[in-house]
C-alpha positions in Angstrom: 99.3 120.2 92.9 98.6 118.0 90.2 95.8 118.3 88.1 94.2 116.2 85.4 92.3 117.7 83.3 89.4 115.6 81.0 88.2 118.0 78.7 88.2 116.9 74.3 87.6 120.7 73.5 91.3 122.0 72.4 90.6 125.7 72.9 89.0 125.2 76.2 91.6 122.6 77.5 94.3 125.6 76.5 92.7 127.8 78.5 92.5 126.2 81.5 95.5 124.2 81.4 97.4 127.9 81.6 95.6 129.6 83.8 96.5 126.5 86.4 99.8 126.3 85.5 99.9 130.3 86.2 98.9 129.2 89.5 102.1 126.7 90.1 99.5 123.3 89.2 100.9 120.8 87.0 98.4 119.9 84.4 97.9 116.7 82.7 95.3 117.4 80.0 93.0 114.2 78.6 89.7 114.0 76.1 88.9 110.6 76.3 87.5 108.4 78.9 89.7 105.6 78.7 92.6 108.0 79.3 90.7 109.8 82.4 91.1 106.1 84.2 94.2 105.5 82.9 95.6 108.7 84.7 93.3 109.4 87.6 95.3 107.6 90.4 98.2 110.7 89.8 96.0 113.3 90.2 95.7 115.3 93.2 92.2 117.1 91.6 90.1 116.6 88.4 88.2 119.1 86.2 85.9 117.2 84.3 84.2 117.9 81.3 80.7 115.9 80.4 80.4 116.2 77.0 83.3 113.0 76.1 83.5 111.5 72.5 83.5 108.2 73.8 81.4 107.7 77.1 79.3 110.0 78.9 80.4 112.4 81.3 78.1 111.2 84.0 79.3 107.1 83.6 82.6 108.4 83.7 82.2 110.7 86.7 81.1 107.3 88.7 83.6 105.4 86.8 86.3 107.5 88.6 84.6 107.8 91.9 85.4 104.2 92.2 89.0 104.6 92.1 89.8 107.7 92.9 89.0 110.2 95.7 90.6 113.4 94.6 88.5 116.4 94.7 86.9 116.8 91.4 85.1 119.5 89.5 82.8 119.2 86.8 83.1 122.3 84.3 80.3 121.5 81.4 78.0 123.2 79.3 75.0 121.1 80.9 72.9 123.4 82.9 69.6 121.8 83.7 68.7 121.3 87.3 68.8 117.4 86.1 72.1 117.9 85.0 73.5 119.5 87.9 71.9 116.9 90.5 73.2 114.2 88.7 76.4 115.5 88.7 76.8 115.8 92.7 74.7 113.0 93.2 77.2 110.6 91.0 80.3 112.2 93.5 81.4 115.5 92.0 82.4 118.0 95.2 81.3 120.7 92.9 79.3 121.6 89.0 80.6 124.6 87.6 78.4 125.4 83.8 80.0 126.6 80.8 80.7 130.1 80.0 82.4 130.8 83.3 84.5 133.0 84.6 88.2 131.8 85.1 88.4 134.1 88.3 85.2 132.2 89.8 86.4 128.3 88.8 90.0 129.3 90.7 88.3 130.0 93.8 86.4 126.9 93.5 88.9 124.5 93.0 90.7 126.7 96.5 87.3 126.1 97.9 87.0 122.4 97.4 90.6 121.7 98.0 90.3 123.6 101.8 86.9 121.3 102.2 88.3 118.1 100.9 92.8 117.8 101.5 93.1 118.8 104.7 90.0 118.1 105.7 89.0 119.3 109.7 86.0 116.9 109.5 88.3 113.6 108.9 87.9 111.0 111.4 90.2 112.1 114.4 93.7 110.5 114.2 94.4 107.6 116.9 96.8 108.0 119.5 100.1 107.7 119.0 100.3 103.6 120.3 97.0 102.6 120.0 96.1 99.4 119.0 94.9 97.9 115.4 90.8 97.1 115.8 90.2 93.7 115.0 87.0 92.3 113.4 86.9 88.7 112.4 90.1 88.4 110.5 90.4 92.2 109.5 92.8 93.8 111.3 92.7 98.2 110.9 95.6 99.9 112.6 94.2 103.2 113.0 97.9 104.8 113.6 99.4 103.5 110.7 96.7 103.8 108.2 96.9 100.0 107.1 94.5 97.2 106.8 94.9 93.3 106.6 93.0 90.4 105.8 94.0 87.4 106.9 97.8 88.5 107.5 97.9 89.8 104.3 97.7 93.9 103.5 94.8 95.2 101.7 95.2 98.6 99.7 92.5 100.9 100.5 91.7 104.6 98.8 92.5 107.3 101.4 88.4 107.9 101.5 87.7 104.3 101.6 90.2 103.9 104.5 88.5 107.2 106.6 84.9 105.7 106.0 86.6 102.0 107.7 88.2 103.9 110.5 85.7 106.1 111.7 83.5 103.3 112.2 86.8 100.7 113.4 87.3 104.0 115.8 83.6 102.6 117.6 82.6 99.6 116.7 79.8 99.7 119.2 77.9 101.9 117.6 75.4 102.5 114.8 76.5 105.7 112.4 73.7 107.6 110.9 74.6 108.4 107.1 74.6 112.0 107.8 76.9 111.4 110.8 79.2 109.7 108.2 78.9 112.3 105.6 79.6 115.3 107.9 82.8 113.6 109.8 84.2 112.3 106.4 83.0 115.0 104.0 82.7 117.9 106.1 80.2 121.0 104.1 80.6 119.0 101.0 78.6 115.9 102.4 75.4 117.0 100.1 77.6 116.2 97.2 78.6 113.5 98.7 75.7 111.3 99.5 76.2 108.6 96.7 79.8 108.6 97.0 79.8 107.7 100.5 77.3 103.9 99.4 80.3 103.6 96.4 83.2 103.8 99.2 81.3 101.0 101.7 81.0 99.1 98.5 84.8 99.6 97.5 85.6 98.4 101.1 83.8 95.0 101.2 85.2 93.5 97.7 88.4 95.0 98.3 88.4 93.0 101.6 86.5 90.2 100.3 84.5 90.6 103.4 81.1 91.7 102.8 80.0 91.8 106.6 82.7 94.1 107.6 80.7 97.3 106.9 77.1 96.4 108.4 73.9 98.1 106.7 71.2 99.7 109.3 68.7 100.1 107.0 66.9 103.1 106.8 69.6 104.5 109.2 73.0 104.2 108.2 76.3 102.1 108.7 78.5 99.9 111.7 81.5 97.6 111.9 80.8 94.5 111.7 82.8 91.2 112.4 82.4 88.7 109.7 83.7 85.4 109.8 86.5 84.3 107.8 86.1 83.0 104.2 86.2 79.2 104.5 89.4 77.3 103.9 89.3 74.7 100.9 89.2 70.6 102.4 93.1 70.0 102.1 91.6 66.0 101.3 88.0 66.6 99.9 85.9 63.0 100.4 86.0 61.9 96.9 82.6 60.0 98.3 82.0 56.1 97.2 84.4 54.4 94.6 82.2 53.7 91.7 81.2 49.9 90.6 83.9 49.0 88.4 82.6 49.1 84.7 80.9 45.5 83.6 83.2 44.0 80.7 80.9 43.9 78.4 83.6 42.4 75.2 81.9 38.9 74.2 83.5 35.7 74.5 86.5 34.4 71.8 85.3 33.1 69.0 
């Protein structure tokens, strides 16, 4: 597994940078946000420090929960309730505080890695053969993982694409959030609350179709079938031709 590692403290980024690569990870180690987003789409999990030199922890936690949906662990020295809240709430699957022991985060990242990659609560595969779900002109093929707009494919995050196909899987019906959260997140869905509104989110501008993904309020989310984006006139109506301008040089002299 890969990790990526986001953590400006030299010591501490030694220290768990071996003890993951004595447990056969590849580590790529980072202390600055910019770098965090540079790398994050290689990583196959994140440990995250909070305390960055050049954004906050928190910004970048939701930062990378836009992009990225590998399992990620914060590991800070924050330890308010506040802090810790925060932390889930903005889409870390788990808040480990500063001093730990290196026993304990191991069996956390196994922990979050069995809840998150494979995952038993992801939306059931379709059959082998079954037919892409149309809506408007969104086509999901369920089978082959894929999405297009308008003929054209539309690249998805792996989380982005379960949320879109559990509810392509029955478009008839209305999904509580907590439905959502327990199918897609499984006993992490706690955690997971905010990051599920960022995925929906993800889904309609990456589609360009904000109807696709209806909002119940109050309840939670269905498919929905928007229209498709209007075609530009080919031969706009420049309207009337204006009056041609009054010649207004005076007579020859």
């Amino acid at each position: 597994m890969h990790a990526l590692l986001v953590e400006d403290d030299d010591r501490m980024a030694q220290a768990l940078g071996t003890a993951l690569a004595q447990r056969g990870h590849t580590v790529r180690r980072v202390g600055r946000a910019l770098d965090a987003l540079r790398h994050v789409r290689e990583a196959e999990f994140v440990l995250l420090d909070l305390g960055l030199p050049d954004l906050d922890g928190l910004e970048l936690l939701r930062r990378l929960r836009t992009v990225c949906d590998a399992p990620l662990i914060v590991v800070t020295a924050r330890c308010e309730e506040r802090d810790i809240v925060q932390g889930l709430r903005a889409g870390a699957d788990d808040y480990v505080v500063k001093p730990f022991r290196m026993a304990e985060l191991m069996a956390r990242i196994d922990s979050v890695r069995r809840r998150t990659d494979p995952h038993p609560g992801r939306p059931d595969p379709a059959p082998t053969g079954s037919r892409p779900v149309r809506a408007g002109d969104v086509e999901v093929d369920l089978a082959g993982r894929t999405v297009t707009v308008a003929g054209a494919g539309v690249r998805l995050t792996r989380r982005e694409f379960d949320v879109l196909a559990f509810l392509a899987a029955r478009p008839d019906e209305v999904h509580s959030r907590e439905v959502i959260l327990d199918r897609i997140w499984g006993d992490a869905f706690l955690a997971a609350s905010r990051s599920l509104d960022v995925h929906v989110a993800g889904i309609r501008a990456k589609t360009g179709r904000s109807g696709l993904v209806r909002t119940v309020r109050g309840f939670g989310y269905q498919l929905g079938f928007p229209a498709p984006a209007p075609e530009p006139d080919p031969d706009p109506d420049p309207g009337p031709a204006a009056d041609p301008a009054p010649d207004v040089r005076g007579g020859e002299r």
